[in-house]
C-alpha angles and dihedrals in degrees: 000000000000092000086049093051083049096060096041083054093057095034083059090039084060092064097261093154081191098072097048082098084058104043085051094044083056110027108150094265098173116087115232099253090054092043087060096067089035091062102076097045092053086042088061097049080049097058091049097045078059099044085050097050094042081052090055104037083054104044090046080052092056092041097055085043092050094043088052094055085045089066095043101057078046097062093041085060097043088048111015123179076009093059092116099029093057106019103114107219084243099063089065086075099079085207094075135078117246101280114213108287115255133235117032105256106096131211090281096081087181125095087221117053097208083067088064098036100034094024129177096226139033112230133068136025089349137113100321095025096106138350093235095063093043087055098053085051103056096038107046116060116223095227120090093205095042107120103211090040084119096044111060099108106034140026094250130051112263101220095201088071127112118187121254086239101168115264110052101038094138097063116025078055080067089058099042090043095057090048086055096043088049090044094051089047083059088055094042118036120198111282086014098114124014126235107229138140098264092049098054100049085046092059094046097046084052090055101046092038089058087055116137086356087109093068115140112209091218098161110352140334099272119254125221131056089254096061092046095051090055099049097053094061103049118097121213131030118326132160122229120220117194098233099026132075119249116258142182094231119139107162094126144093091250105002089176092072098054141077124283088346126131155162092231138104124236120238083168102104091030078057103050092047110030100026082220143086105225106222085039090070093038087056086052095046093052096043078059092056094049086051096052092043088052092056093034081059100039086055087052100051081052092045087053089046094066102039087054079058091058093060085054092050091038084062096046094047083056094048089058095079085065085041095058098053091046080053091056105047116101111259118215111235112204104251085048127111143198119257084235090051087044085053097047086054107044088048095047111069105011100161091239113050087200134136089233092047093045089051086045090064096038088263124136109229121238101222077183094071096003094248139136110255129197101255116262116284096039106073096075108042117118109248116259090017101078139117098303139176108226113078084037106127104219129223081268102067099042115129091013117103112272094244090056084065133098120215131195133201116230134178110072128154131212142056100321125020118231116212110199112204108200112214113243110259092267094064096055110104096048084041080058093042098054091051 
């Protein structure tokens, strides 16, 4: 701030007529004596003022860190193993809404689509490894005749669909991907649904918690633990077959009506050697990061809060100065009177109108009416304004600086007499304190 005062200073001095408001609004109002106790104080509210932008500066730091790292374990969830193959730059900026993904291989790297969704193994791009690949998994159908190839994942055909047929997976899941990715922006409009912690592992417990509940009985509820334990951990439609194994095989006209078929994916295999589903822990590390980056912000608005405090007590440290005179001027009590109104009464009714009585009480005598007079040099004086004590430097202080001195108030009239002792300049601001 001080820095600030001393530009615009240069910046009048220089002749800018347009600033004049500005130099009155923050003359230096404060004499020198005052400002020296004021210092520390302000010095304080200063340091604080510093501790709290640094805060700030650095929490707001950690929270844009935290939010980009956010976006990337996102977007390894939404591409896996194709993360770098299919992530468009833009997508890095968390502000931004996931741009169209680039090149024309999808997140299915396979030429036939049942080695992603029912795969041998349970590592790389397979069955878990993204949710892109999963989608296009669980809403295209693999058989070219099949007529609700186009429909699995909504009540009405998307046009835009082209079936998984084997051959040519990891592109036409490019395709496939890009229509889904058009059809979900129709259900959730930009700004729609927030992407917070709490949503996303919302979203993800939904998913895992509908695992094997899609099972078609076709010919018989299968027989055998195996089988069972197979079944239970596949998302999507599947039929079950009493002596056959369930698959996520969909290379047929209609692959729901026969046997150990089924529009699904396998997390089977991820499951027996990686005890985890992928996208599953991408969608938790960045629910973590989002976690981190809300209170991050929460203990910044507080942060700011306070700092926004520290302008309110900066005024009213600068307001104490005027505080403080009002504090040290005399304050007439109700029974107190002016030295001018003691010195009207004294010299109205004394019992004796004499010369020698009026001299007795320090009052010139009127041979003209034969009265007692104030002596010369009193009547006039405004009240409250006449020759007084308080403010009187005594023989003591001569030659010591006058805010080294103490001063006193007299004259008071009633019952019992109050003597007010001002603090030296030095004790102001605890006098003010202990008000």
């Amino acid at each position: 701030v001080k820095q600030d005062l001393y530009a615009e200073t240069l910046k009048i001095k220089k002749g800018d007529s347009a600033l004049k408001e500005y130099l009155d609004l923050h003359k230096e109002a404060v004499e020198k004596g005052t400002r020296k106790h004021l210092q520390p104080m302000a010095k304080r509210i200063a340091v604080r003022a510093e501790a709290l932008s640094t805060s700030i500066i650095n929490g707001l730091q950690k929270a844009r860190e935290k939010l980009k790292a956010a976006r990337q374990s996102l977007l390894k969830a939404l591409y896996g193993s194709k993360k770098t193959e299919m992530e468009n730059p833009a997508d890095a900026d968390p502000n931004n809404d996931i741009a169209a993904p680039k090149g024309n291989t999808g997140p299915i790297g396979t030429t036939n689509i049942k080695d992603y969704s029912e795969p041998g193994t349970g590592t790389g791009n397979t069955a878990g490894d993204s949710l892109a690949g999963d989608m296009v998994c669980l809403c295209a159908g693999q058989g070219s005749s099949d007529g609700n190839r186009q429909k699995y994942c909504s009540k009405t055909a998307i046009a835009t669909l082209v079936d998984n047929s084997d051959g040519s997976a990891n592109t036409k899941s490019m395709t496939n991907y890009k229509a889904l990715k058009t059809e979900c922006g129709k259900l959730y409009p930009t700004g729609r649904q927030q992407t917070t912690a709490a949503s996303l592992l919302a979203a993800s417990t939904a998913v895992v918690a509908k695992l094997g509940n899609n099972a078609y009985v076709h010919t018989g509820v299968v027989s055998g633990a195996d089988k069972h334990t197979k079944s239970r951990v596949i998302f999507g439609v599947h039929t079950l077959n009493a002596g056959n194994e369930p698959k996520c095989e969909s290379n047929n006209a209609s692959p729901l009506t026969q046997d150990s078929m089924g529009v699904c994916v396998s997390y089977f295999k991820r499951l027996e050697t990686e005890n985890k589903i992928p996208w599953a822990t991408h969608i938790t590390a960045a629910a973590q990061d989002l976690t981190v980056a809300a209170d991050i912000f929460s203990q910044t608005l507080s942060n700011i809060a306070k700092i926004d405090k520290l302008s309110t007590e900066m005024e009213e440290l600068l307001l104490l100065p005027t505080l403080i005179s009002s504090q040290n001027q005399p304050q007439m009590k109700q029974d107190q009177v002016t030295l001018h109104e003691a010195q009207q009464n004294k010299c109205k009714n004394p019992p004796n109108k004499t010369a020698e009585r009026c001299a007795a009480i320090d009052c010139d005598y009127d041979a003209t009416i034969a009265k007692c007079k104030p002596k010369a040099g009193t009547e006039n004086t405004a009240a409250g304004e006449g020759e007084r004590t308080w403010g009187k430097t005594t023989d003591k202080c001569k030659g010591n600086p006058q805010g080294e001195c103490k001063t006193t108030i007299v004259s008071v009239k009633g019952k019992n007499a109050n003597i007010l002792v001002l603090s030296s300049r030095r004790n102001w601001l605890l006098r003010l304190l202990l008000l």
